[in-house]
C-alpha positions in Angstrom: 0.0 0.0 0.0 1.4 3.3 -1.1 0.1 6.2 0.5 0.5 9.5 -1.2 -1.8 11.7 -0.1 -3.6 12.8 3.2 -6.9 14.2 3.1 -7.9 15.7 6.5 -11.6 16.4 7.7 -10.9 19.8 10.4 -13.8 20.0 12.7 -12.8 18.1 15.8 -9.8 17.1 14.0 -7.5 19.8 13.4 -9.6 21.7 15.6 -11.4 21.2 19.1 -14.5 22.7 18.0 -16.7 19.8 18.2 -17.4 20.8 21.5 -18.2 24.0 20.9 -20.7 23.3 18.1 -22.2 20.7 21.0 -22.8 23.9 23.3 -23.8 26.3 21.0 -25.9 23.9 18.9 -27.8 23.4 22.3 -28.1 26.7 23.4 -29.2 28.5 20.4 -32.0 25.4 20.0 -33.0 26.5 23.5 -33.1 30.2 23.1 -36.0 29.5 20.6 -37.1 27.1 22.9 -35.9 23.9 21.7 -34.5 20.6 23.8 -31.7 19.7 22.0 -29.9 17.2 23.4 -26.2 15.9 23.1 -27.3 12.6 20.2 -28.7 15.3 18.2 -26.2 17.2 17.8 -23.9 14.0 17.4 -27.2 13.0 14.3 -25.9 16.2 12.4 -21.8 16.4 12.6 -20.3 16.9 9.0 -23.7 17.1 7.5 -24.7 20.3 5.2 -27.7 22.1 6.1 -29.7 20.6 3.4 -29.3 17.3 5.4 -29.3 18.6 8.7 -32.5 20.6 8.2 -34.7 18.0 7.5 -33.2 15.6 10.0 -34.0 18.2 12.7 -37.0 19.0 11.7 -38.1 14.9 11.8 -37.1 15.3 15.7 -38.9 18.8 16.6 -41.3 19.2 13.9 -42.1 21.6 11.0 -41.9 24.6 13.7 -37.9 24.0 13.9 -36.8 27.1 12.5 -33.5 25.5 11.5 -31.9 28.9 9.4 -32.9 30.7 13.0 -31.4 28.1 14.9 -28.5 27.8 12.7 -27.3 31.5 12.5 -27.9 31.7 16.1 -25.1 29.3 16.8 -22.9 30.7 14.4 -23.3 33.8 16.2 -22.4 31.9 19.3 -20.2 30.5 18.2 -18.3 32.9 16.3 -18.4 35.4 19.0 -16.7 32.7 21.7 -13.3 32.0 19.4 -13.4 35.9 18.9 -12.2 36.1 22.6 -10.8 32.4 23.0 -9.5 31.8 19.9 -9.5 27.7 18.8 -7.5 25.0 20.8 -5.4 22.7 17.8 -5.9 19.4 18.3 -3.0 17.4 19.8 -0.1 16.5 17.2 -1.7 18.2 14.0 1.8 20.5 14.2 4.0 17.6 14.4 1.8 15.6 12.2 1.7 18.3 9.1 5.7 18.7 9.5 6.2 15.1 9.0 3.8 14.9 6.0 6.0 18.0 4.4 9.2 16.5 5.0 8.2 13.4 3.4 6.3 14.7 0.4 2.7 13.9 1.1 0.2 16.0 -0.6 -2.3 17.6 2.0 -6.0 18.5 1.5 -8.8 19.6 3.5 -12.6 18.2 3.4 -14.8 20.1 5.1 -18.6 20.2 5.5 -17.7 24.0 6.9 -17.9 26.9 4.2 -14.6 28.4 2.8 -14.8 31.5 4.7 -14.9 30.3 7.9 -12.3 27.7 7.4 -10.1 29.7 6.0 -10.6 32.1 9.2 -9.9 29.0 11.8 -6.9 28.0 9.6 -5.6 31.0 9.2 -6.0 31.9 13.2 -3.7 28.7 13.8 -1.0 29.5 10.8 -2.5 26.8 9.0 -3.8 27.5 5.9 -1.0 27.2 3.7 0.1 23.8 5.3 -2.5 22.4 2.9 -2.1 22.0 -1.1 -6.5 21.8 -1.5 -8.9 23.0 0.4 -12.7 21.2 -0.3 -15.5 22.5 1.6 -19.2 21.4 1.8 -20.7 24.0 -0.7 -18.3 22.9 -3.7 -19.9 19.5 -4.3 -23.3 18.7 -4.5 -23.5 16.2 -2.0 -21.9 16.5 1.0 -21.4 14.1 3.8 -21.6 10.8 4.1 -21.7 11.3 0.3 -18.8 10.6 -1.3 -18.3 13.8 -3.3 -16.2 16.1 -1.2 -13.4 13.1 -1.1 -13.6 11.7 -4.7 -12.7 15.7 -5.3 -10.0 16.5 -2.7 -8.7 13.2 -4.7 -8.9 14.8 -7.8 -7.6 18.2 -6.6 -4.5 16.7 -5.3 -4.3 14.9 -9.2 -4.6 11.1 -7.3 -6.8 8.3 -6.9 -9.0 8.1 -3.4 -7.4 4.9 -2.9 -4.0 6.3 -2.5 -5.6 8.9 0.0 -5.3 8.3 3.6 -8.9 9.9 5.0 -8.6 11.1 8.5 -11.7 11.9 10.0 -13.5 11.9 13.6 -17.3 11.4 13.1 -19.1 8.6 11.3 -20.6 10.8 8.5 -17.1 11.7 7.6 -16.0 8.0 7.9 -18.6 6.6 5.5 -18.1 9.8 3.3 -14.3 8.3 3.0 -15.2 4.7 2.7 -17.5 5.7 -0.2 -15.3 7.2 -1.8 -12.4 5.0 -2.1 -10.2 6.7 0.2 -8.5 4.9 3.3 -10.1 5.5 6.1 -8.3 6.3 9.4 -10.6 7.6 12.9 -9.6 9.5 15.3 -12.5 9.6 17.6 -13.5 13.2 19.0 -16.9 12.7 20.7 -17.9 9.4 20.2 -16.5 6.1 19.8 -17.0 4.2 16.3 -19.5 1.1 16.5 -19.7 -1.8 15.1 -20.9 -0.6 11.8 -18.3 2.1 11.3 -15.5 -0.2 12.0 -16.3 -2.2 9.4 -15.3 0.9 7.4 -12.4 1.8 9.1 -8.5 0.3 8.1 -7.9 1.3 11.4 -8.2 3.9 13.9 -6.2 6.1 16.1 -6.0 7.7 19.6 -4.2 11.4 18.6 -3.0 12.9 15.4 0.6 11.7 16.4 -0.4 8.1 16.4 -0.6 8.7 12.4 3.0 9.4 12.1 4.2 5.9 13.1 1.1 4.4 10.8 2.5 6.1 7.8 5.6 4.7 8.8 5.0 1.4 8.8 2.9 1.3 5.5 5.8 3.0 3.7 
């Protein structure tokens, strides 16, 4: 197996922000006076609105203002990393040096729109650590669909199944698999079942643990 690229999701990845979408996701829901609990938000990681809405509005019903909702925690959201900036995930630094030293090309697949990647990425002195960026409103489908990977693939001018996927969340994970790609989790929030390690060529504790898996595949 020769791995030449590394596609990376960045969501509770790169970044520790999963958490933060958890909170604000739950406290925007209850500001228009919504219960949203902790497995709903979990429902709705790496999907696009137009998947999320609908799967929202099948748990609270057709009064779920989700474009409300959703700007709300954006608003939230955005306004907390304005005054706490964004915790890096353990080992992405190390991680992304290795990859350069030994010529892997880099991309990015994210269900997150370009502008506020390109704000978290830049925030860290990230953003030009990756050859392709891919975010959710340049394909048609987004996750678990395969589209955003079959085209980070193609940006990076290789075949998904010379791709190593890296990805936290089961959407993203079957979104790899789909593709082609190899898929590696790193588990953020939740643990992968039975059915998404079935997927999965392996998965990892910490970005770091990576480094040691290229390694040995080389």
């Amino acid at each position: 197996m020769k791995i030449k690229g590394i596609i990376f999701d960045m969501d509770g990845l790169i970044f520790d922000t999963e958490k933060l979408l958890m909170k604000f996701w739950i406290e925007a829901s209850e500001f228009y006076g919504f219960k949203m609990k902790k497995e709903h938000v979990l429902g709705i990681r790496s999907l696009s609105a137009k998947l999320a809405a609908p799967k929202l509005h099948g748990i609270f019903g057709k009064d779920f203002n989700f474009e409300a909702v959703r700007n709300k925690r954006i608003s939230l959201m955005n306004s907390y990393i304005a005054e706490n900036g964004i915790d890096k995930k353990c080992g992405i630094d190390e991680l992304l040096q290795y990859l350069s030293n030994n010529k892997y090309k880099r991309a990015i697949a994210t269900s997150t729109d370009y502008e506020r990647t390109k704000m978290y990425l830049e925030s860290s002195s990230l953003f030009n650590q990756f050859d392709e960026i891919i975010c959710g409103p340049m394909v048609p489908n987004s996750k678990p669909a395969p589209d955003i990977y079959l085209k980070a693939a193609e940006a990076l001018n290789l075949n998904p199944e010379d791709c190593m996927a890296l990805e936290d969340s089961p959407n993203g994970i079957t979104a790899a698999y789909s593709a082609g790609c190899i898929p590696v989790m790193i588990p953020d929030l939740s643990e992968p079942d039975e059915e998404i390690k079935g997927k999965l060529f392996t998965w990892k504790n910490s970005l770091l643990e990576i480094i040691p898996l290229l390694e040995s595949l080389k």
